[in-house]
Backbone as a ProteinNet text record, in pm:
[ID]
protein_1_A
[PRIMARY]
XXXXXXXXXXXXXXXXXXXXXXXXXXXXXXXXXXXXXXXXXXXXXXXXXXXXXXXXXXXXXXXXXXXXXXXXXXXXXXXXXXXXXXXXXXXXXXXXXXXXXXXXXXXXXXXXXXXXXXXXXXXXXXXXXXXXXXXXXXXXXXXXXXXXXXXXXXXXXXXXXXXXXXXXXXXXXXXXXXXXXXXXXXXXXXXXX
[TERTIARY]
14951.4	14995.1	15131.8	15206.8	15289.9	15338.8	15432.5	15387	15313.4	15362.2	15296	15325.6	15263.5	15297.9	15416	15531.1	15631.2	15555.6	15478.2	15385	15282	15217.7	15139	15237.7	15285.4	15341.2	15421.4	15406.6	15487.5	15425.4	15239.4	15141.2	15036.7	15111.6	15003	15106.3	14998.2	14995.5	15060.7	15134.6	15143.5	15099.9	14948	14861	14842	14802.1	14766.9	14867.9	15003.6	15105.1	15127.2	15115.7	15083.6	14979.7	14895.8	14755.3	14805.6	14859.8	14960.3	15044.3	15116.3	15221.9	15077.4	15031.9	14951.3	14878.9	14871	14752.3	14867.4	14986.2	15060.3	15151.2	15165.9	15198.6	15424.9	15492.8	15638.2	15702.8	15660.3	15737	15776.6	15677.8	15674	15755.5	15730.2	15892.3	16013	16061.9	16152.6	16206.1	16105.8	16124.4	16204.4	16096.6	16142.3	16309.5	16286.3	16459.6	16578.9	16598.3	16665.3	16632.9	16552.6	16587.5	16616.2	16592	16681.2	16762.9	16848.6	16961.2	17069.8	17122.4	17201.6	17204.1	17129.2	17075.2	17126.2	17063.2	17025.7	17196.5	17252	17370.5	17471	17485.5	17531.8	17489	17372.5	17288	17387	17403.1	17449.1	17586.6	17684.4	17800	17827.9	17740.3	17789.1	17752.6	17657.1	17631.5	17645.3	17674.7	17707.2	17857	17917.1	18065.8	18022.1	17961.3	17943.7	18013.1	18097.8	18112	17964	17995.5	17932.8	17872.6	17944	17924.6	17814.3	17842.9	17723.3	17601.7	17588.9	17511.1	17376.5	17480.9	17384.6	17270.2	17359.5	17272.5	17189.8	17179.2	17117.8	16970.5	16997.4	16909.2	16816.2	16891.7	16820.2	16710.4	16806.5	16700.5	16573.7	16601.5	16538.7	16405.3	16426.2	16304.1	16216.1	16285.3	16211.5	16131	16161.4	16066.3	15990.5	16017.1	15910.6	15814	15870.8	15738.5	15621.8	15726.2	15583.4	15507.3	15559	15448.8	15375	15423	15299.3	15205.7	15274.8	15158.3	15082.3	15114.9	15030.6	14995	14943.3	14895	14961.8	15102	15138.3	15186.3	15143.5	15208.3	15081.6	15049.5	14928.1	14934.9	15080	15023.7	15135.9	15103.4	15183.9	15167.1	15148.6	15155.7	15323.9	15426.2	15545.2	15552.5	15681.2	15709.1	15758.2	15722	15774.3	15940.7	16024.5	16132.1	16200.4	16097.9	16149.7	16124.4	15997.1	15966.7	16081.3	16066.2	16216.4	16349.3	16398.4	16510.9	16517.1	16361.6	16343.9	16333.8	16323.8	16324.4	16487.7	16554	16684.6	16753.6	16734.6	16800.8	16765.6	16642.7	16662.9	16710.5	16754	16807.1	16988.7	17005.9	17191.5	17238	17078.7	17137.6	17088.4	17058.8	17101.9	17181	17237.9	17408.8	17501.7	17481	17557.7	17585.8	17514.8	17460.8	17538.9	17689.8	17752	17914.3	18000.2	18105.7	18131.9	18142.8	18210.5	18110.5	18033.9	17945	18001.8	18001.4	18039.3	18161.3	18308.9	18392.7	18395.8	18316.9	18298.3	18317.3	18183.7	18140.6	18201.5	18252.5	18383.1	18492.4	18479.5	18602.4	18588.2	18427.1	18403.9	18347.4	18300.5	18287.3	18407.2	18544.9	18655.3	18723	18688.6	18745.1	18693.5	18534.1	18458.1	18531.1	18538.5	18561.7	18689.6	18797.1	18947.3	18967	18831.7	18856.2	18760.1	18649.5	18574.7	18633.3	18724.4	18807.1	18883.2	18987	19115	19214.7	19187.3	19276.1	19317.1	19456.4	19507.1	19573.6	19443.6	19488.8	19585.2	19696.6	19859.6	19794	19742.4	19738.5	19597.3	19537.2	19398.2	19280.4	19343.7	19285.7	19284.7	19348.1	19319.2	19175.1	19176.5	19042.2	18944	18941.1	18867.3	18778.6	18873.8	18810.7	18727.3	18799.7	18702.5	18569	18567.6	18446.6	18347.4	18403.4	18300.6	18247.1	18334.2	18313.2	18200.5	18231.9	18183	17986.5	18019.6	17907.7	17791.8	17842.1	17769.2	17688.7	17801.3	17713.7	17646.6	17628.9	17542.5	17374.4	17355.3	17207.6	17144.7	17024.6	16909.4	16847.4	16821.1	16850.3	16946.7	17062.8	17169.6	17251.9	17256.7	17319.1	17270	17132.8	17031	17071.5	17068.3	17099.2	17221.1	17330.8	17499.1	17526.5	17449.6	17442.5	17420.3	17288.4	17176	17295.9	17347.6	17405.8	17556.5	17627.4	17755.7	17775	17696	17716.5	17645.8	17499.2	17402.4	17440.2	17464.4	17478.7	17320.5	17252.6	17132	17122.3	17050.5	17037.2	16939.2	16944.4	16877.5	16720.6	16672.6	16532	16477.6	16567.2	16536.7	16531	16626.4	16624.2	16528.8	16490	16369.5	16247	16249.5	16103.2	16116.2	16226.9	16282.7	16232.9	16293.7	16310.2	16132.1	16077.7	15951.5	15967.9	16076.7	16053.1	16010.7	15941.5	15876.6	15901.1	16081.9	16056.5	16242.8	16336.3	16412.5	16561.1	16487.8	16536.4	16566	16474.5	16509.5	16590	16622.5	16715.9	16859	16859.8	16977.9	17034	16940.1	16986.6	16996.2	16960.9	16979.9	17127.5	17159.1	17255.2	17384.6	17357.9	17438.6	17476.1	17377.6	17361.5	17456.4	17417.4	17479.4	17626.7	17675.6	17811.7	17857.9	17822.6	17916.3	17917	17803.7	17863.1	17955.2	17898.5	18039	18122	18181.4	18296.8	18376.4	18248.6	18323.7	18335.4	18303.2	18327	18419.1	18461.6	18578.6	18736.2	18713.5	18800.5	18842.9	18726	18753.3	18800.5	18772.7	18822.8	18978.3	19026.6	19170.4	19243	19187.8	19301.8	19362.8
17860.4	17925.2	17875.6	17760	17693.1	17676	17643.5	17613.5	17716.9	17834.6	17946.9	17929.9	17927.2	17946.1	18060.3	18056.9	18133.5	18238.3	18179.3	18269.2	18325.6	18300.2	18390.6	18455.7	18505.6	18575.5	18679.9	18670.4	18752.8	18840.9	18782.9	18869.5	18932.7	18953	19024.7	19175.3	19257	19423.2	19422.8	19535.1	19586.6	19567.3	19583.5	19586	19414	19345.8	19254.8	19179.3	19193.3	19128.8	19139.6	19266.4	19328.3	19263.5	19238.2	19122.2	19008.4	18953.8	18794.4	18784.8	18891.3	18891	18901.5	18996.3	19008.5	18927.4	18825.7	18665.8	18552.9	18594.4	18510.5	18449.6	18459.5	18425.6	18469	18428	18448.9	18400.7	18308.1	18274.6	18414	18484.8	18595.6	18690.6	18724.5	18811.2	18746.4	18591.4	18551.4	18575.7	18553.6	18564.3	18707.4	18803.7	18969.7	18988.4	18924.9	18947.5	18850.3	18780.3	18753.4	18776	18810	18916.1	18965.5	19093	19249.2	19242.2	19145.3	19146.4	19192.7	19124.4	19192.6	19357.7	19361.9	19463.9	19581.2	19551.5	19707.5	19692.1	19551.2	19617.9	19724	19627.2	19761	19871.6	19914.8	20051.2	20089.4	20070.7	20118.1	20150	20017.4	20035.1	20157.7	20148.8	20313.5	20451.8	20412.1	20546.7	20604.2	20498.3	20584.4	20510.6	20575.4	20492	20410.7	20291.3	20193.3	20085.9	19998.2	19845.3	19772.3	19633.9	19591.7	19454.7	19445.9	19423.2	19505.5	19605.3	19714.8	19713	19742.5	19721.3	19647.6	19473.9	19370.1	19394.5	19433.9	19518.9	19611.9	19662	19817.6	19709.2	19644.1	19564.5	19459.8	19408.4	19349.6	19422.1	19522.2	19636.6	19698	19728.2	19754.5	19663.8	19550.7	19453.5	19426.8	19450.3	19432	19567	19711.3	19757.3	19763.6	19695.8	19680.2	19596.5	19456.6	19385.6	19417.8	19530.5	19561.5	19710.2	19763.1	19853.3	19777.6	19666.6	19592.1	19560.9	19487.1	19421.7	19509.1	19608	19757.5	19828.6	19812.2	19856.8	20046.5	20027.9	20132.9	20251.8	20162.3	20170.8	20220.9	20414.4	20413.4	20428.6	20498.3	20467.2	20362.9	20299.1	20190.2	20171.2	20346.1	20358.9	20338	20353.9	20324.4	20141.9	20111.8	19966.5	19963.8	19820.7	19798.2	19774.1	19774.7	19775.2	19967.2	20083.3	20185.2	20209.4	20175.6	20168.5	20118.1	20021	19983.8	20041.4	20093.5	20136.4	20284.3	20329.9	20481.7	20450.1	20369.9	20334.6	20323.4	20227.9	20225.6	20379.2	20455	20590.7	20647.1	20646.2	20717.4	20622.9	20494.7	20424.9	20479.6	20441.4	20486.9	20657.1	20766.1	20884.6	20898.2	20828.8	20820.5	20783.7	20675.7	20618.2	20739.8	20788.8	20933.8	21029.4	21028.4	21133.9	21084.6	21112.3	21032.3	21115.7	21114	21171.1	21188.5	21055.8	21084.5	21160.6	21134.1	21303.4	21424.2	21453.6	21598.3	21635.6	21455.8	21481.9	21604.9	21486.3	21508.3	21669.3	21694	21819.3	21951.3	21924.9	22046.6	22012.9	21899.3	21892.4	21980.2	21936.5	22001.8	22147	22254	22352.2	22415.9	22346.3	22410.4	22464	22301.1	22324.9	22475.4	22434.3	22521.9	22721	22703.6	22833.5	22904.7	22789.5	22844.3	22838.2	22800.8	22861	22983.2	23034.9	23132.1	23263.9	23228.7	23342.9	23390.4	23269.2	23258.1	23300.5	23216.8	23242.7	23086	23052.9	22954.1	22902.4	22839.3	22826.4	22706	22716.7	22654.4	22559	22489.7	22431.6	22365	22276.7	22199.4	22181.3	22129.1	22128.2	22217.4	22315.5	22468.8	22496.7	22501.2	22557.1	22462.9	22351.6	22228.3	22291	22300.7	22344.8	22440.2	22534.7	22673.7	22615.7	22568.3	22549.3	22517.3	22350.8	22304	22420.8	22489	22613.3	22693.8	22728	22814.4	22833.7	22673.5	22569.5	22564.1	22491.3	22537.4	22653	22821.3	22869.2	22936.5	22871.8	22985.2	22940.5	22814.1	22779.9	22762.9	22747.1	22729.1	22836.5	22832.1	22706	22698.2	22795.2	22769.6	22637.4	22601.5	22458.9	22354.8	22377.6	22242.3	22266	22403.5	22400.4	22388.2	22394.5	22397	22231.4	22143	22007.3	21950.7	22002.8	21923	21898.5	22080.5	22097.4	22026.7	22039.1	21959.7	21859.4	21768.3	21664.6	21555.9	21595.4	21484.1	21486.9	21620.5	21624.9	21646.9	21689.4	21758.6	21835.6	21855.5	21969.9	22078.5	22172	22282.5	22277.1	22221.8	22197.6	22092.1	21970.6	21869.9	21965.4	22027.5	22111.1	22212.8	22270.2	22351.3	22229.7	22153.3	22084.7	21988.1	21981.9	21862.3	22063.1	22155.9	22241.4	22363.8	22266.2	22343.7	22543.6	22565.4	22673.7	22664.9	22797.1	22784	22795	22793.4	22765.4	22744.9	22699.4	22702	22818.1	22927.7	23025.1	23132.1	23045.3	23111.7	23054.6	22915.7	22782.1	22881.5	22902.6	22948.1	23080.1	23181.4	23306.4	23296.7	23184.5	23162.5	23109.7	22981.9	22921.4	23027.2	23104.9	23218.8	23251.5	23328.8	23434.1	23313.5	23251.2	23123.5	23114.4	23100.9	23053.4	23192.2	23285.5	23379	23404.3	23414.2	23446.6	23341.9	23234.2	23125.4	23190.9	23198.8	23281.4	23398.2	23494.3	23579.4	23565.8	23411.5	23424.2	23372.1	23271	23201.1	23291.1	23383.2	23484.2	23553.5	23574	23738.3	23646.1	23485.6	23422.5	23378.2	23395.5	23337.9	23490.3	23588.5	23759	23730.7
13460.6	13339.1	13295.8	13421	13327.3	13212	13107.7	12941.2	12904.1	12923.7	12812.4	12679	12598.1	12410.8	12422.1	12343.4	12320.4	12223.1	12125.9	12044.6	12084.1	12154.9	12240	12271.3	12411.1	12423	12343	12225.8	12091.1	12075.7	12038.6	12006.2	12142.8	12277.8	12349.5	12371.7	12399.9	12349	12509.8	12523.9	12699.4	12824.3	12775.3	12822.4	12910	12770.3	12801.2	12858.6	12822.7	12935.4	13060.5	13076.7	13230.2	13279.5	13216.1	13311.7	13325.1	13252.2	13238.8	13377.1	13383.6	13510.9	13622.3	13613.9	13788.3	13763.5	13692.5	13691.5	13763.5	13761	13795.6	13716.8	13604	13518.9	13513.6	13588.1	13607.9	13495.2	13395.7	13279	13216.8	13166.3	13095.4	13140.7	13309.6	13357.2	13329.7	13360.3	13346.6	13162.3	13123.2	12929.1	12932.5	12975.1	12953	12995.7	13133.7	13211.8	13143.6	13066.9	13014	12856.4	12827.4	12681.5	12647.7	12805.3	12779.3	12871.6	12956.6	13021	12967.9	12835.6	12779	12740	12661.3	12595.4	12695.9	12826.3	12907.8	12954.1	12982.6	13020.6	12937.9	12834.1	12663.6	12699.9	12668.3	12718.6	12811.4	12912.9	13064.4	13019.8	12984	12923.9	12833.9	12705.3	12650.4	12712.9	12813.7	12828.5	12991	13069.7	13204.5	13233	13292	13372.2	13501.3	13442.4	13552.3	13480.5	13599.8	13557	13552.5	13485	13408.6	13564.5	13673.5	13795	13807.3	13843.2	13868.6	13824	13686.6	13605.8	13620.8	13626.1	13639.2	13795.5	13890.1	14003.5	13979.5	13935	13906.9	13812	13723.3	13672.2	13739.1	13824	13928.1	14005.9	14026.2	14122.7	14020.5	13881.8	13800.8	13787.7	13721.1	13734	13871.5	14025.8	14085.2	14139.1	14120.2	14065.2	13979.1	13843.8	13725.7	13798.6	13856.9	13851.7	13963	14060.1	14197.6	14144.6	14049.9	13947.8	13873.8	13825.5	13741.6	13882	13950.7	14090.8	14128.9	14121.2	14188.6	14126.6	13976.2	13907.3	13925.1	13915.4	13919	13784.9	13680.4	13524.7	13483.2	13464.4	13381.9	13227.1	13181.8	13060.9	12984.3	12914.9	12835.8	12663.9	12677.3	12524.5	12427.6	12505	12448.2	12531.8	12485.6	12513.9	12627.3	12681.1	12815.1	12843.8	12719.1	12723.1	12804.2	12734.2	12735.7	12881.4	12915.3	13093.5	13139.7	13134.1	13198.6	13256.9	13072.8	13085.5	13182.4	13204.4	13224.5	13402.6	13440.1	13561	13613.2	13521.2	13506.5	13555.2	13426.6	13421.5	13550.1	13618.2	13783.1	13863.6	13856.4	13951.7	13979	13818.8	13797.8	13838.4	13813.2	13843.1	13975.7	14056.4	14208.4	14276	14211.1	14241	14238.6	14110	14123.2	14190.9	14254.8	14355.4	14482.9	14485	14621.7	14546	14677	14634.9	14511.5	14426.5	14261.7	14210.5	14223.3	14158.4	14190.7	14367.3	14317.5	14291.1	14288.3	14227.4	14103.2	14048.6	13874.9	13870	13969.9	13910.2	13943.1	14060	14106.3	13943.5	13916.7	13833.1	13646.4	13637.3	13545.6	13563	13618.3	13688.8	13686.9	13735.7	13768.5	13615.4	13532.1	13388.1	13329.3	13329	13287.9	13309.3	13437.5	13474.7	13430	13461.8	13355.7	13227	13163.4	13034	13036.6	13101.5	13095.8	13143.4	13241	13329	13259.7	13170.2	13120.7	13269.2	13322.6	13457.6	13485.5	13449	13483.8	13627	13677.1	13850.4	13797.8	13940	13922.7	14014.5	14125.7	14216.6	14157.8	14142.3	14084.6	14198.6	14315.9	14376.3	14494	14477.1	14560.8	14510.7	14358.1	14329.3	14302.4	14323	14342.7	14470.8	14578.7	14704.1	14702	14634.1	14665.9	14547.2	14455.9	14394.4	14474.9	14546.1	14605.5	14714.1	14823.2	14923.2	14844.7	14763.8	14638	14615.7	14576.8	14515.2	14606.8	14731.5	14837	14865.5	14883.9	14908.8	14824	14736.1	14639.1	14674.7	14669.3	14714.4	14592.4	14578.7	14486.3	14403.1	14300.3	14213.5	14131.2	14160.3	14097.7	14126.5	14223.8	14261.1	14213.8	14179	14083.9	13949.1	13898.3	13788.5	13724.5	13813.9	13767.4	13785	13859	13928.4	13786.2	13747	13641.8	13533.8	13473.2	13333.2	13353.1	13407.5	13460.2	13459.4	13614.8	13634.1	13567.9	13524.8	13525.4	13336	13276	13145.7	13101.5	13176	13114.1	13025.4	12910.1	12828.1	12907.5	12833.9	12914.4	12892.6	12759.4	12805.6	12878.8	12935.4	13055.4	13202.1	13195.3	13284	13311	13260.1	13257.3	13269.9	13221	13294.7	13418.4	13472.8	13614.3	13708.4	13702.3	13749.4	13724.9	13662	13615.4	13607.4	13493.5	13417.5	13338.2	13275.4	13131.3	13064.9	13007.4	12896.2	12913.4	12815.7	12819.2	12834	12755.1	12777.8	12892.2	13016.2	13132	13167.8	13154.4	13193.8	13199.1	13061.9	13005.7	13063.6	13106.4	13129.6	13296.1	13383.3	13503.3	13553.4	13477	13418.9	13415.8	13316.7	13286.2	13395.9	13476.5	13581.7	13706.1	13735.4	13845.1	13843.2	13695	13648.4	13704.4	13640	13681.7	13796.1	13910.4	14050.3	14090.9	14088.6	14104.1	14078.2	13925.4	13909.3	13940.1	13968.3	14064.3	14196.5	14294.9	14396	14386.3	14323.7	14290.7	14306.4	14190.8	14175.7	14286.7	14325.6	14453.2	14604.5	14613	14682.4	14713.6	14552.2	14538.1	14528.1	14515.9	14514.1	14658.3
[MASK]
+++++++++++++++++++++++++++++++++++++++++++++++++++++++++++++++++++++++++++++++++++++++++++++++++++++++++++++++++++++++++++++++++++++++++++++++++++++++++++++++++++++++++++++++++++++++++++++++++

């Protein structure tokens, strides 16, 4: 399959490209991976705090799961484009990176914000109550810790959250959410009297 037509390749559907690659056909991955090389790094660039080092890793790692789901016929539906597969593979690769100290930096950090403006209690020391968050955070358990994790750190909206967390409907998201923040907050509080 050497010398593939550049035009062919223009006009085959998802589908039929995905048969191209598991026929053997590596021009066509190589075409894809330097098409959207750029592209996905931008992507990455505006929208998560990764260097652009990184990135190109995370992409690497990206395509070589794309191409052992194509090999394994692991891709059932391919009604959107193989660009969005991609990138959606991407997005759980980078929010697992996250998931390591600077995450729960972040999220003690935003949690903490969160709470001194909800309290209106201006802690003097930052990371006194850094600590007790994380102490805090801990013990509260599930599924408040998924859900203060999700809305915080990951920047989930509350109806992603309700379907990663399979509630029915968003509005429980929200009144759980609620319910979570504030024991945090009052353990927070009744921790620092």
């Amino acid at each position: 399959m050497a010398g593939t037509n550049p035009t062919k390749t223009l006009e085959l559907n998802p589908q039929q490209w995905m048969d191209e690659i598991r026929g053997g056909n590596r021009q066509l991955l190589d075409e894809f991976y330097l098409n959207n090389r750029e592209d996905f790094i931008g992507w990455g660039l505006n929208n998560y705090r990764i260097d652009r080092e990184q990135l190109v890793d995370i992409y690497q790692d990206t395509i070589i799961i794309f191409y052992e789901n194509i090999l394994y016929n692991r891709i059932k539906d391919v009604s959107s484009n193989l660009k969005t597969y991609l990138y959606g593979i991407a997005k759980n690769l980078i929010l697992k990176k996250f998931r390591d100290d600077r995450k729960i930096d972040r999220h003690e950090e935003n949690v903490q914000e969160h709470l001194s403006f909800q309290a209106g209690y201006d802690f003097e020391d930052l990371s006194e109550i850094k600590g007790k968050v994380k102490t805090e955070l801990d013990s509260l358990g599930e599924p408040c810790r998924s859900i203060l994790e999700l809305f915080y750190v990951e920047n989930q909206n509350i109806e992603t959250i309700a379907q990663k967390l399979d509630y029915k409907s968003k509005d429980v998201v929200k009144t759980q959410k609620s319910r979570c923040l504030k024991t945090l907050k009052e353990k927070i509080l009744q921790a620092n009297v």
